[in-house]
N, C-alpha and C positions, 0 to 999 in steps of 0.2 A: 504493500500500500504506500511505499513510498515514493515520493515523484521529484520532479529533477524541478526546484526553482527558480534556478536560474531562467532555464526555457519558459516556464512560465511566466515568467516577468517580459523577457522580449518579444512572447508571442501576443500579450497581452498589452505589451506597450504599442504594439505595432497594431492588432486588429481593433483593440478598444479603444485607446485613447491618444493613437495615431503618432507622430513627432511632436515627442514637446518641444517647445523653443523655436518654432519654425515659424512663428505666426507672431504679426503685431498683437499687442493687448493693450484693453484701454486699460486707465488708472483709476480708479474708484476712489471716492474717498471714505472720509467714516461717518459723513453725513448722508444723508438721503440722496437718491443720486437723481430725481428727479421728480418733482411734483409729479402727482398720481393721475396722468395723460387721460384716464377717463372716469376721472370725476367731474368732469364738465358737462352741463346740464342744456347746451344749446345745440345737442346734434339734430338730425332729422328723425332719429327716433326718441322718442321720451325717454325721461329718465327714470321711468319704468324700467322702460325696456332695454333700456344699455347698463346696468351696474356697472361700477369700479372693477366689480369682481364679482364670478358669480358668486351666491350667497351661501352662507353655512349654519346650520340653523346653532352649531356651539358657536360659544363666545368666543372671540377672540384670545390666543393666548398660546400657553406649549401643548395643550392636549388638542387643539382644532388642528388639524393639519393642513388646513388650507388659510390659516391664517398668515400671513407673511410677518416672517421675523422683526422682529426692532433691530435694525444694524446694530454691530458689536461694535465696542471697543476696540477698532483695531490698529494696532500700534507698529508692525510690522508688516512689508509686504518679501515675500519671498524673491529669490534671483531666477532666473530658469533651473540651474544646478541646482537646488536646493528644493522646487517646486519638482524637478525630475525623483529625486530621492523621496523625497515623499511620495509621490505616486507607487515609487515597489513596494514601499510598508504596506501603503491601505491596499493594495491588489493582494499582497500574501494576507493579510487582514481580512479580507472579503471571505476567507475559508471559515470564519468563524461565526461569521453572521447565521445566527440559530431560527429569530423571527424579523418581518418587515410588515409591517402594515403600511397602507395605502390607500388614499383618496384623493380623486382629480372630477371636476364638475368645468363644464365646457357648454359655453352657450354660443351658439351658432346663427348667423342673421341671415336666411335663406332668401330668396325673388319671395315666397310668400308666408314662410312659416320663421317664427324662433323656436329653434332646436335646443331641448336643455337634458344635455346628460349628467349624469351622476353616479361615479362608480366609488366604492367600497371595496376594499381586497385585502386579506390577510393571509398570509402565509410563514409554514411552521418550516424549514428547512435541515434535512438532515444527512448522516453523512451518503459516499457511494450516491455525490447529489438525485440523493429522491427528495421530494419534499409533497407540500400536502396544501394547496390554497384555497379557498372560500372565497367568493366573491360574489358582489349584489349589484346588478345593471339595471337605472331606470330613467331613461327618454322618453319625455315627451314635447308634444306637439303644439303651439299655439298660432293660430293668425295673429297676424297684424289688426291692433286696435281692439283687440276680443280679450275676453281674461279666463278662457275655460282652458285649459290645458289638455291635450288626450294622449294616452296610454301609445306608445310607439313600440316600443321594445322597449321590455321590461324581464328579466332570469334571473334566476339565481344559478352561480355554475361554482361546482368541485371539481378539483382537476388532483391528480393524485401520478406523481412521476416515481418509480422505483426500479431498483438495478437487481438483478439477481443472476447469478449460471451464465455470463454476458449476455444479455436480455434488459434490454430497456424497455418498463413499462410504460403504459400511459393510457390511463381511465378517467373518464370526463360523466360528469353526473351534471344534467343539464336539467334546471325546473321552471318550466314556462309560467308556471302558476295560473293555469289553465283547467286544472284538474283533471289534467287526461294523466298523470302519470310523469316520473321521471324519465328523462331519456338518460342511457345510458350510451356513450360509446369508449372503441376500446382499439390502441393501436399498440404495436411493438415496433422494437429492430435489434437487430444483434450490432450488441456493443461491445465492445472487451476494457477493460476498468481504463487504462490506457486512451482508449478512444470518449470515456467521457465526456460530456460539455465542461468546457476548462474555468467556468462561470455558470453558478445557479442563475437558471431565467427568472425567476421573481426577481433576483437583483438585477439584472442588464432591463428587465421591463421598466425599471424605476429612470429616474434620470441619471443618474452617475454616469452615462455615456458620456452628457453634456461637460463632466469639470475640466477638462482638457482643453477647455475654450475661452477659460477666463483664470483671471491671476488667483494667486493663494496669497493670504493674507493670515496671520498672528493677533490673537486678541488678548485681551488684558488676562484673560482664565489663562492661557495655553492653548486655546483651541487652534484649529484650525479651518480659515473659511474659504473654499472656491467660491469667487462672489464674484458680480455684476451684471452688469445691463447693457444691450447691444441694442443701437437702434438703428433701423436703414430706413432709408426713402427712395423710391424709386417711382419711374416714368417712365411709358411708352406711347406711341403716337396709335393711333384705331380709328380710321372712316373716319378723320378729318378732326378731333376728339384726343385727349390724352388723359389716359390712363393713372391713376398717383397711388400707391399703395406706401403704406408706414408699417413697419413692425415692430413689435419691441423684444425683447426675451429678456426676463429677467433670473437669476439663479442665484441661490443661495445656500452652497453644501458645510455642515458641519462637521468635522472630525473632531476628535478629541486626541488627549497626549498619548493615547496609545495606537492612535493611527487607523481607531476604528468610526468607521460611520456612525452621526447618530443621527441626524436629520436632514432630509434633504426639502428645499420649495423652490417650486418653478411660476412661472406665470409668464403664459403668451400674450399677444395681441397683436392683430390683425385691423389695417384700418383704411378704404379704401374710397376713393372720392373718383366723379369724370368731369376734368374744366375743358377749357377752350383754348390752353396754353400748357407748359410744361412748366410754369414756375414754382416750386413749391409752396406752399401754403401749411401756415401753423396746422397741426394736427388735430384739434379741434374742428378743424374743417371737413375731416372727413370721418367716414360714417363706421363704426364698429362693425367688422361683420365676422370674424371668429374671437374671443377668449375662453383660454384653457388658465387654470388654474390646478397646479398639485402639486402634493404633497405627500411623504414617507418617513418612516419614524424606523430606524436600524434595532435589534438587541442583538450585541454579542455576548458569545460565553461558549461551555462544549456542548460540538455537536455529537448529538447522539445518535444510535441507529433506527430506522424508523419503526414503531413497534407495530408486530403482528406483522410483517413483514413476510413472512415464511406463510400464512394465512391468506394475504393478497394477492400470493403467487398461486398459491393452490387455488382459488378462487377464480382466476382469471379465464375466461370461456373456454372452452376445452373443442366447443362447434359454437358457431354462431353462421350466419347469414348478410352478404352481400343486400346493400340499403339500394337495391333496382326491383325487389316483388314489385309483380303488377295483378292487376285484375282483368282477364280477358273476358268480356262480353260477346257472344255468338251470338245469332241468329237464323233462324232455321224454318225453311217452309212446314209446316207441321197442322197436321188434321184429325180429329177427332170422330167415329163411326159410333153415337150415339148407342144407334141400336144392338151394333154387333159388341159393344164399348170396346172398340178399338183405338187404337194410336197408332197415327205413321206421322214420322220425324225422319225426314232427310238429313241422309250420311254428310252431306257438305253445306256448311252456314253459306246464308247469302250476304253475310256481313259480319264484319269482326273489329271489334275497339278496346285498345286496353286505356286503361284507367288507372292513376297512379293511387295506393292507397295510400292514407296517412300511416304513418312507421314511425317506430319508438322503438327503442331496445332496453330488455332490463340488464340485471346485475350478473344473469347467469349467462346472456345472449341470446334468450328470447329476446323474438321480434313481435311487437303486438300492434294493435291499430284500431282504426274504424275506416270503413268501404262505404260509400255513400255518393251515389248518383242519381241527381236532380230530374224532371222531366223528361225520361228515354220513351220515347212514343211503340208500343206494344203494338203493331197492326193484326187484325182481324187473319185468323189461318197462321199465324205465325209461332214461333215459340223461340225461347233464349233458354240461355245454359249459360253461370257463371263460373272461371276457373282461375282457380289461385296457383299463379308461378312462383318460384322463387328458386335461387341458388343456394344451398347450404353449405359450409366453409369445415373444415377439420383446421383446427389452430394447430401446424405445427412451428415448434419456436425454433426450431435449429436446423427447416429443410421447408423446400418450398410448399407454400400451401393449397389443400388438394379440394375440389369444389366438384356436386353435382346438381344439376339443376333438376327440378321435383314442379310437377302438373298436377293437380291435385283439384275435384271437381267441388267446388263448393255447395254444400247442405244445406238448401234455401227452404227447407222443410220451416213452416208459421201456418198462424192463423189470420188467413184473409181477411179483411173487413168485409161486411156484408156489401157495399154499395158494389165492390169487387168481385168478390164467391160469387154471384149470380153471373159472371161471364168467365173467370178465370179458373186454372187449375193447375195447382201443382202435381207434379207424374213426375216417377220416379222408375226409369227404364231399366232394362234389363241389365244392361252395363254396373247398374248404381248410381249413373249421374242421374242429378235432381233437373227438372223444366218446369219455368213457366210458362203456358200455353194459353193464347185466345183462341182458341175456335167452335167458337156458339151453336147451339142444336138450331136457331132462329137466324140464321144467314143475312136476313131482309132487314129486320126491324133492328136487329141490335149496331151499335156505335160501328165505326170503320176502326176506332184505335182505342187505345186507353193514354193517356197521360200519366206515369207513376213514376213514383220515389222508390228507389230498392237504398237498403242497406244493412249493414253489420258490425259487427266487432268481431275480433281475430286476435288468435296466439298463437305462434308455430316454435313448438319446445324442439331443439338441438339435441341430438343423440347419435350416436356412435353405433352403428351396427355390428354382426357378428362379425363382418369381414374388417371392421375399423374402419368402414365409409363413414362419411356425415351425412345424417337422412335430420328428417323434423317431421313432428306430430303435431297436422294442423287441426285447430280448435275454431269453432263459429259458435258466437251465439249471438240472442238479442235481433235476428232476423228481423227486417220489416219492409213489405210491400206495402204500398200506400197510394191510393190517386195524388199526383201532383198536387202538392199548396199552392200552386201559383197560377191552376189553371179548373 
């Protein structure tokens, strides 16, 4: 388990934080480095609608983490040598970081809508980087001049990395909050301890990419701050019209004396106007249309190994199923002999449609779902047969993996509504496929079609047969044929 530092430092100064020393830097001071660009209340949108920053509903302070720091005390600015040496501490340092939590709110100025997201993420990191995050997603939507807000996308998602037998895990527990159910999904790759990521991704997710862009500075504690603020302006000419865009970026990273993380704040802004000249104009003048704000809180100490570990391997789907199931809808000339109560259904449909179902996976690598097709017009003599595809998957973790695709006739076996039963009929042919059939003893008088809804729910459980193929045992219930609602 042990690894060469050295290479890690060069491999990590080079692909993370690039050539130090190579680049101008501005000089910050240790006062504010500039009045707060949009707290100005005379854009074209209200000062509703444009905050400083998006809002947070804690106070202000060291537990808000989207609160922006009170600049430190800073008494000393580093030389590039000195800010380079620093940089290989906190990179050998970054192996220690055990938790990070995270929160970033971003409000977006669309042609019609203001976009407001809002993410929360915490993450537990341990060693043979596995780790374990949580995290809560919620956008939403508002016009212009209107105050109701609507639901856009909104999950909760678990994501869960682990290393075992060179085997990199990766399982995602995804909850729409929807009450259909968690999804689950589930990826690997053969890694050998050697080829690990040479950096936990909850840390590279954060900003720490950014310190390599601005100076280091020394505060009255000992700390350590990558600090400031970069702003550009720029112009281009458009259909006689130019173009003015401003941006700011602001960062704020703290280290402490042992060269560990303990907080990082960002805050963007985007700010864009169209005059009739290239000359710049105060920033005030033009209109907010992205701020991000965020922020992350570091703990280091030891990392341990992740528990139950050996349980989440065993755990891991043994079969599961490629996310292409479909549902294929036939159709079929088909007639009914009253008297003799015969049935004839032609060998070849006169039409064929598939139909995506809605798909989830569980924990085990069930696929489950609901099937549900609006207004399919039923003609007069005719009959359908629905049929569940799917490919089922053999997980194997150290040789390629082997798949067979399974046709399987779906069990449309219910009970009709009456306005229904008086023209339709479920028949169950010799085969065992299930049909439903219009063809009326009353030829004349009855409809030319029917207007209906079919649908269902569905589980197809993953199993291994005697030969060690991957088959699945498809489940339907909750059947329903219906006259169309809409007609």
């Amino acid at each position: 388990m042990k690894r060469n530092i050295l290479n890690k430092l060069i491999i990590l100064s080079t692909l993370l934080f690039g050539l130090v020393g190579c680049k101008d830097k501005p000089t910050p001071s240790s006062e504010p480095l500039t009045e707060d660009p949009t707290s100005d209340t005379s854009q074209p949108h209200s000062s509703e609608e444009t905050p400083s920053e998006p809002s947070s509903e804690e106070e202000p302070g060291e537990d808000n983490l989207l609160s922006r720091p009170e600049v430190a005390n800073l008494v000393y600015k580093l030389n590039e040598s000195e800010q380079y040496r620093l940089l290989k501490k906190i990179v050998k340092k970054l192996d220690t970081v055990t938790e990070i939590e995270s929160e970033s709110h971003r409000l977006t100025f669309s042609d019609f809508f203001i976009i407001n997201t809002h993410e929360k993420k915490s993450s537990t990191l341990y060693q043979d980087r596995a780790y374990s995050s949580n995290s809560e997603l919620r956008t939403t939507l508002r016009r212009y001049n209107e105050t109701i807000e609507y639901p856009h996308e909104i999950y909760n998602h678990k994501m869960e990395r682990f290393w075992s037998d060179d085997i990199y895990f990766i399982v995602n527990e995804y909850d729409l909050l929807d009450g259909q159910g968690v999804d689950h999904r589930f990826n690997f790759e053969q890694v050998s301890y050697e080829e690990l990521p040479f950096i936990q991704e909850p840390i590279l997710e954060t900003e720490i990419q950014l310190i390599e862009l601005y100076d280091t500075f020394l505060d009255e504690e000992g700390k350590y701050h990558f600090f400031g603020e970069k702003i550009s302006y720029n112009t281009h000419p458009s259909g006689g019209e130019y173009y003015h865009e401003w941006e700011q970026n602001y960062l704020d990273v703290r280290v402490n004396s042992n060269f560990e993380v303990e907080r990082i704040y960002a805050n963007y802004i985007r700010r864009f106007g169209i005059f009739d000249d290239e000359v710049r104009r105060p920033y005030e003048q033009l209109e907010i249309i992205d701020n991000i704000v965020s922020g992350s809180r570091f703990i280091s100490g030891e990392v341990v190994a992740m528990p139950g570990l050996q349980e989440k391997v065993e755990e891991f789907p043994k079969v599961s199923f490629y996310n292409t199931a479909k549902v294929t809808l036939e159709e079929y000339n088909a007639t009914i002999d009253y008297e003799n109560n015969l049935v004839t259904i032609d060998e070849i449909p006169t039409s064929t449609v598939n139909i995506d179902p809605h798909r989830r996976y569980k924990k085990d690598g069930s696929l489950f779902g609901d099937f549900f097709m609006a207004g399919f017009t039923l003609s007069k003599n005719k009959a359908i047969k629905l049929t569940f595809n799917y490919e089922a998957i053999k997980v194997n973790l150290h040789s390629p993996l082997e798949s067979i695709e399974y046709s399987e006739n779906v069990d449309i076996q219910t009970t009709l509504p009456e306005e229904l039963a008086q023209y339709l009929v479920l028949y169950q042919h010799e085969s065992g496929d299930w049909y439903l059939i219009y063809s009326p003893e009353d030829q004349v008088s009855t409809p030319n079609n029917h207007n209906l809804d079919i649908g269902f729910n569905y589980e197809i459980t993953g199993y291994l047969t005697e030969e060690e193929k991957p088959a699945g045992t498809l489940s339907v219930t909750d059947v329903s044929i219906s006259k169309c609602m809409f007609t």
